[in-house]
C-alpha positions as CSV (number, residue, x, y, z in Angstrom):
1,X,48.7,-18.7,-53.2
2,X,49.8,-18.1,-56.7
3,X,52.5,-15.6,-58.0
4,X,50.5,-13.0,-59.0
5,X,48.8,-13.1,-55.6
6,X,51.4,-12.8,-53.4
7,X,52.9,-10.1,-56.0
8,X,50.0,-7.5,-55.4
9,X,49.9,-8.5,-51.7
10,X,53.6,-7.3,-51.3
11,X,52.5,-4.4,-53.1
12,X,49.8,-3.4,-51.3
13,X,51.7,-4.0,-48.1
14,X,54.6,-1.5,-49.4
15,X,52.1,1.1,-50.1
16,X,50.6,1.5,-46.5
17,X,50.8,4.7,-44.6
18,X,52.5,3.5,-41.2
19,X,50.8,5.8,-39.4
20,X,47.1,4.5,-40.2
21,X,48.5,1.2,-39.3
22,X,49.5,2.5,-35.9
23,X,45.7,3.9,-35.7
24,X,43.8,0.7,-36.7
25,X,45.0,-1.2,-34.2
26,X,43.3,0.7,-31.3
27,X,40.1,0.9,-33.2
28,X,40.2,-2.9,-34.2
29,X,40.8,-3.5,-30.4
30,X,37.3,-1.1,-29.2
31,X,35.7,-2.7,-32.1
32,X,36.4,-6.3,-30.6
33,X,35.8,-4.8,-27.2
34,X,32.1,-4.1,-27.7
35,X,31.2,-7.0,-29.6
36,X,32.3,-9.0,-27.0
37,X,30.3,-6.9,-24.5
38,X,27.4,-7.0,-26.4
39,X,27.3,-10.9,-26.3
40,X,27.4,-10.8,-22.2
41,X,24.0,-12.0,-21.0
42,X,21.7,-9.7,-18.7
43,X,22.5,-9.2,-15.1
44,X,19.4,-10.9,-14.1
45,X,17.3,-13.2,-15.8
46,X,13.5,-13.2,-15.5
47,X,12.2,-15.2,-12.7
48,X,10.8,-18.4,-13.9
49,X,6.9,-18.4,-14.5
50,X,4.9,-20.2,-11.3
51,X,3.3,-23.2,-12.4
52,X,-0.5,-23.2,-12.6
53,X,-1.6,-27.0,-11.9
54,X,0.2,-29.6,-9.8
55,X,2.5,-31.6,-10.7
56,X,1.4,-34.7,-9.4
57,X,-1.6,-34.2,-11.8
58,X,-3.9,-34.4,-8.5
59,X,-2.5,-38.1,-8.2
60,X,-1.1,-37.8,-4.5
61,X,-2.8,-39.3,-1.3
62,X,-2.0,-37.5,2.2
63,X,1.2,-35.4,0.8
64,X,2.9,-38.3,-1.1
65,X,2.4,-39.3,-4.6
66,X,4.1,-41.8,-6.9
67,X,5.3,-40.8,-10.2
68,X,6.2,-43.6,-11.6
69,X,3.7,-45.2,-10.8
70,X,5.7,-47.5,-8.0
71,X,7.8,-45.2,-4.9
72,X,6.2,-43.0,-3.0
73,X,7.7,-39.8,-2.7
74,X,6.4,-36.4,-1.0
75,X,4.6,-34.3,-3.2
76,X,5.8,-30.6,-3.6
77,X,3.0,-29.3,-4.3
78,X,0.8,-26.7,-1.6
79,X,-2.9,-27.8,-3.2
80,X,-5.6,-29.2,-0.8
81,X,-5.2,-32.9,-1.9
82,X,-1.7,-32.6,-1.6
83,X,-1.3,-31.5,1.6
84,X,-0.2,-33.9,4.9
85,X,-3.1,-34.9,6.6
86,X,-2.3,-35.6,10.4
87,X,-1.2,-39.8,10.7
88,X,-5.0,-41.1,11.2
89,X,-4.8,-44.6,9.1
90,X,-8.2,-45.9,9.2
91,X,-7.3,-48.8,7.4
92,X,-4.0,-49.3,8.4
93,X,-2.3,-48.4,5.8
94,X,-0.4,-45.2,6.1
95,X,2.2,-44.2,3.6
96,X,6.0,-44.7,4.6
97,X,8.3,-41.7,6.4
């Protein structure tokens, strides 16, 4: 800060009314206040949208599905492919539990 600077700052300072000082200082505080409360997010957030198609793409067999192409996992999803048949394996090969 140059000379000059720090001259007219000193000045400045010295030429405050105590009193409005005391008053700012409140004000500054409600002013912080209520920024900050306007930053809090809403109580509740919207409830996620439901998803329209499966997400095994229609890709599972008897409730489980693979989705990367190599373990079987169960599928989440409530469509008719997707869900559990009862355990009939008519070719013997029924997915793992």
């Amino acid at each position: 800060m140059t000379i000059w600077r720090w001259f007219v700052s000193w000045l400045v300072w010295l030429s405050a009314d105590p009193a409005e000082i005391d008053r700012q200082a409140p004000r500054a505080a409600a002013a912080v206040a209520a920024a900050r409360a306007s930053m809090t997010p809403d109580e509740s957030p919207a409830p996620p949208p439901a998803p329209a198609e499966c997400v095994c793409g229609r890709t599972c067999v008897n409730g489980y599905w693979k989705p990367d192409g190599r373990i079987l996992q169960p599928c989440p999803c409530k469509c008719s492919r997707c869900v559990k048949k009862p355990a009939s394996c008519p070719d013997g090969r029924c997915p793992p539990r």
